[in-house]
N, C-alpha and C positions, 0 to 999 in steps of 0.2 A: 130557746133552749130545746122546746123539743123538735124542732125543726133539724139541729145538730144532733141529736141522739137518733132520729131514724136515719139523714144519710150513713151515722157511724156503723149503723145494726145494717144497713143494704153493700156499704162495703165490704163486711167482714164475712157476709154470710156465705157467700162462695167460699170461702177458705173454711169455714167451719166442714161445711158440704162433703167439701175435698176430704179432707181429715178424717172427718167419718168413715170413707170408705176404703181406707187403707187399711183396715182388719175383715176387706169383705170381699171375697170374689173365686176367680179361676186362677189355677195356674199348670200349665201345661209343661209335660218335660219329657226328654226322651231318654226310654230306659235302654244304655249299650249294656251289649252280654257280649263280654270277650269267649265266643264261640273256644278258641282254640286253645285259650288255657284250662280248660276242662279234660281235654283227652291228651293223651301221651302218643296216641297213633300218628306217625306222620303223616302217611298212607290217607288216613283218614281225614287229617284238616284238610288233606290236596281237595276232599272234595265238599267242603263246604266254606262259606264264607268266614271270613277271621270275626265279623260283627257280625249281629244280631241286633235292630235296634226297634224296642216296642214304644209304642204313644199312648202318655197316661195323663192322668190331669186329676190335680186337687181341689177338691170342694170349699172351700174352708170362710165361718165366720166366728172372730175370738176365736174360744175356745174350742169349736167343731169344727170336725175335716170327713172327709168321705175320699177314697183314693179308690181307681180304679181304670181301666181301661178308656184310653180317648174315642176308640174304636171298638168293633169287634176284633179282634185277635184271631187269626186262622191256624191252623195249624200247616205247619210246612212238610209236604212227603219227597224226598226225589231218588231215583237209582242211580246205579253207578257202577264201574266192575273195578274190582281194585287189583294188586299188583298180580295176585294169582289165576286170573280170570275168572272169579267168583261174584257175584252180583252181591251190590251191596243198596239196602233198602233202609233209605236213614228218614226217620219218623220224629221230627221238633213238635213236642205239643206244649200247646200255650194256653195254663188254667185261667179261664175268667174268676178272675179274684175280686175280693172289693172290701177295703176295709175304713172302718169308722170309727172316730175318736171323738172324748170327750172327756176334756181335760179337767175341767171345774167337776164333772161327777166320777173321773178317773175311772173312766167307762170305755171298754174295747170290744168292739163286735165286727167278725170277719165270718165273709162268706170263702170259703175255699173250696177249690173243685179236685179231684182225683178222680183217673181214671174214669171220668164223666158223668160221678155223682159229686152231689154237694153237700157240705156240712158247713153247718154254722158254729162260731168258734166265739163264746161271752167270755173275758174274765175282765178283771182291775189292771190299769196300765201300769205297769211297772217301772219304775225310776231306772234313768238312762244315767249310768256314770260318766257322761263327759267334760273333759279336761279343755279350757280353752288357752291357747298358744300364745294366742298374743299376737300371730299372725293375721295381715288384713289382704284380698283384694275387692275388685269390682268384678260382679256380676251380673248382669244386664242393668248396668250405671247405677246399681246398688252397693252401699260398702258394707260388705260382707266381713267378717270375722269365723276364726280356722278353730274346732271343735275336733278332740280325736275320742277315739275310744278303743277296747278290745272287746269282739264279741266274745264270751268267756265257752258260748257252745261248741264253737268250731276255731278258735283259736285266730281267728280275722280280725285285721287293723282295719277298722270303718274312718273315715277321714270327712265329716260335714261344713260348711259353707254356711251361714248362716247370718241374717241381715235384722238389724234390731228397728229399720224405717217400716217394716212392717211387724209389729207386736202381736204376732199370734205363734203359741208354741208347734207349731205342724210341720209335716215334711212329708217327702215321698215316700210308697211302702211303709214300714213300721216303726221309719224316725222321726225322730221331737223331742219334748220337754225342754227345748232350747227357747232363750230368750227372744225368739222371733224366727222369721220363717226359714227352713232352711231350704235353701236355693240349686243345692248342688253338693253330692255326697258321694265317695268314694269309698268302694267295699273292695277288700282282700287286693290293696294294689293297682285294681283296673279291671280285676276278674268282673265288675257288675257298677256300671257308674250311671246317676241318674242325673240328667243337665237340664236344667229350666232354659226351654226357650221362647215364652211368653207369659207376661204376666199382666190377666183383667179383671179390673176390679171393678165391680157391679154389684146391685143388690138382689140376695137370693130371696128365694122363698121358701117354706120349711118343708118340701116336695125336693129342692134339692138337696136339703142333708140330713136325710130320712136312712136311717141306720137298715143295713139289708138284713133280710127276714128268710126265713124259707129255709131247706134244705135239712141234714138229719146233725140234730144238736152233740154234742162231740167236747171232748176238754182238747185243749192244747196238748196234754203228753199223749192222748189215746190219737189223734190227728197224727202227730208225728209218728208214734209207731207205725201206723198204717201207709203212712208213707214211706219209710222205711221198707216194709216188707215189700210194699207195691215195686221201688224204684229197683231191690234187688232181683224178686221176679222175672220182672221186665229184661233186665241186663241194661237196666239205666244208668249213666252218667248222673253228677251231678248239676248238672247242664240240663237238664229235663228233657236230655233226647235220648232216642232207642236206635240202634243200630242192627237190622238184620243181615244175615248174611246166609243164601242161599246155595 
């Protein structure tokens, strides 16, 4: 008899193993920025790419996630004379951002960057009203189910993806509260889509999902004004780029 009960416990324990670690690991995705639905100038797309696409990667076990850049992020400069013969000097900056969740103490901490200082950003995450469709497909041989919402600040249809084989509420950027991971999420139409194209699951250690620290402490609405005034200044886009013209 117990000769049967330890092959039973050396069978199953690889499957246990496995299971385990399907609320544990990386997941990488690429953030598209439809470049040219941001401006109006035609002039102006002629001289830049229609995509933008940045590499970011989620931290995530259970309930904690850490988002943030896969890489450093450079900032992109280039000239160009547009239809008047006027030099045009277009300036893409790209804030190293990094944000952390914690869904069991409903805990949110965001490093954000402006105009090349940092602030750090505490409050409680706030409940995501999303609506599920009903709609199903596959993503990366995950079955995935169709999540919508309206952001209520800017009047945007968000569209998420989201897969209940991995049972952790996280996602890229600053979506979640869904019942498992989201995979794949569509902002304002296509204006900003983030697409999972690897998913590794491994065990972390609490070095990797170490909430960021640092930088000058800030609420969310004084964060946005400031950005606000910055992006007007500037003669920014919504798009986080600067356009000069000499």
């Amino acid at each position: 008899m117990k000769k049967q009960l330890l092959v039973f416990l050396l069978a199953v324990s690889p499957f246990v193993t496995v299971m385990a670690q399907q609320n544990e690991g990386v997941v990488s995705y690429d953030q598209k920025i439809n470049m040219h639905k941001r401006i109006q100038d035609e002039s102006m797309k002629a001289m830049m790419p229609e995509f933008r696409i940045n590499k970011m990667q989620l931290t995530f076990k259970g309930s904690e996630s850490l988002y943030k850049a896969a890489v450093q992020q450079q900032n992109d400069e280039s000239e160009s004379t547009d239809g008047n013969g006027a030099t045009v000097r277009m300036v893409i900056r790209v804030p190293q951002n990094e944000t952390y969740r914690n869904y069991d103490l409903q805990k949110n901490v965001e490093i954000r960057e402006l105009a090349g200082q940092k602030f750090l950003v505490e409050d409680t995450l706030k409940r995501t009203p999303w609506k599920l469709t009903g709609e199903t497909k596959k993503i990366q041989n995950y079955d995935c189910m169709k999540a919508t919402m309206i952001n209520k600040a800017n009047n945007q249809p968000i569209v998420a993806w989201f897969t209940e084989a991995i049972p952790v509420p996280s996602g890229p950027a600053g979506f979640g509260g869904l019942p498992g991971l989201i995979l794949e999420v569509d902002v304002n139409d296509g204006d900003m889509v983030y697409l999972t194209t690897k998913i590794d699951f491994k065990s972390l250690t609490a070095n990797d999902l170490k909430a960021p620290s640092g930088g000058k402490k800030i609420t969310n609405a004084e964060f946005n004004k400031k950005r606000d005034e910055y992006m007007k200044e500037m003669g920014a886009s919504g798009g986080g780029f600067r356009i000069i013209r000499n």
